[in-house]
N, C-alpha and C positions, 0 to 999 in steps of 0.2 A: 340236611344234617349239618347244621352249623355249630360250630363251637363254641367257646367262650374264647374270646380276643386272647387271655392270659393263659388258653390253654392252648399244648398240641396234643395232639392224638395219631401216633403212628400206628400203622400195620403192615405186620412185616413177618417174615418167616425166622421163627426161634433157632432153626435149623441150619442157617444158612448165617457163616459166618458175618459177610457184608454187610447183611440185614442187623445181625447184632452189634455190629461196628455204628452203623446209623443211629442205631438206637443210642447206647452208649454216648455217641460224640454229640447226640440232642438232650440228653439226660447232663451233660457238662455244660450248655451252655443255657440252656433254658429251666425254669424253674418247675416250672408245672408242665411234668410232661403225661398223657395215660399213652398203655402200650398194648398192643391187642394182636395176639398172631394170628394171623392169618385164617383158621379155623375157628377164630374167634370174631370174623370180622364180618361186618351188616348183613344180613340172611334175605333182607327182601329187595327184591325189585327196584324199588323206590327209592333206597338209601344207595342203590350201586348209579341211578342215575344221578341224584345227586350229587357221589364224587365226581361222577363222570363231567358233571356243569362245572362243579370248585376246577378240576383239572383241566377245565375246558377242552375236552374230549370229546369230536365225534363218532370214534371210533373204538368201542370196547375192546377190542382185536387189538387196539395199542397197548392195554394193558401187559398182554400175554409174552412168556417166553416161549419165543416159537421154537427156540433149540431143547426144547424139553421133550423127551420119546413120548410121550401122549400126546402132546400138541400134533407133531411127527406122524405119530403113527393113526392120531384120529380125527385131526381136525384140519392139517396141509391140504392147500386148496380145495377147502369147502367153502363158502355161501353161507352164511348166516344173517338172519337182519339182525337189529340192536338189540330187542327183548330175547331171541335165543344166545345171543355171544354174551346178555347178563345172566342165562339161565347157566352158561357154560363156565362164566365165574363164577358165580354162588356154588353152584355144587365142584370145582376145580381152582380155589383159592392157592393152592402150590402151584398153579400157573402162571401168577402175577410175578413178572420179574424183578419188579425192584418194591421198597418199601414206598408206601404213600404215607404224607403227613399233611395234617388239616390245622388250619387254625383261622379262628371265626369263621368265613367264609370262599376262603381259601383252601387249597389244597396242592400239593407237588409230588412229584416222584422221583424221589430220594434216590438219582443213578452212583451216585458218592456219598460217603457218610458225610461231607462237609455241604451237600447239597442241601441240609435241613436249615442250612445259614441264611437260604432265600425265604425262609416263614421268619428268620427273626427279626432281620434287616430293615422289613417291612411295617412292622409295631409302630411305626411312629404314623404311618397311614391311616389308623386306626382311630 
């Protein structure tokens, strides 16, 4: 799932202030931004492993907020291999704690809304 160099592409939770704060302070700095919540974000397999490559993640389990009462109450010290912890994203995208953004072939996770300043920084790499 690669982008266009001159775009990003966040996804993030509409609900959650933070998340709209990132969004926000990448929509002021950057020109071309798409915005996708969470519920709206890659449905297959294939496209979560992908970010999981941009983010350079071996561990889908990083994605998650494990202080969330479903993580808590259904997932705390379980076992999963990598295709169940992306089956347990796809269908539990309110468990991604912070927002992800992409651009080209990259991707981050947006723990600060001024965190999206490491996709722009980087443009001249391109």
């Amino acid at each position: 799932m690669k982008t266009h160099k001159r775009e990003i592409q966040i996804y993030y939770n509409p609900e959650s202030r933070t998340h709209r704060s990132t969004l926000a302070h990448a929509k002021s700095v950057a020109k071309y931004i798409k915005s996708y919540a969470f519920h709206q974000t890659p449905s297959t397999g294939t496209s979560w492993q992908q970010i999981l490559k941009a983010l350079d993640l071996d561990d889908p389990k990083m994605l998650l907020n494990k202080a969330d009462p479903y993580y808590q109450n259904n997932l705390r010290g379980r076992e999963f291999d990598e295709e169940s912890w992306i089956k347990i994203i796809q269908n539990n995208s309110n468990l991604i704690k912070a927002p992800i953004a992409m651009r080209g072939n990259r991707a981050i996770i947006c723990k600060t809304p001024t965190d999206i300043l490491k996709l722009i920084e980087v443009r001249a790499a391109y």
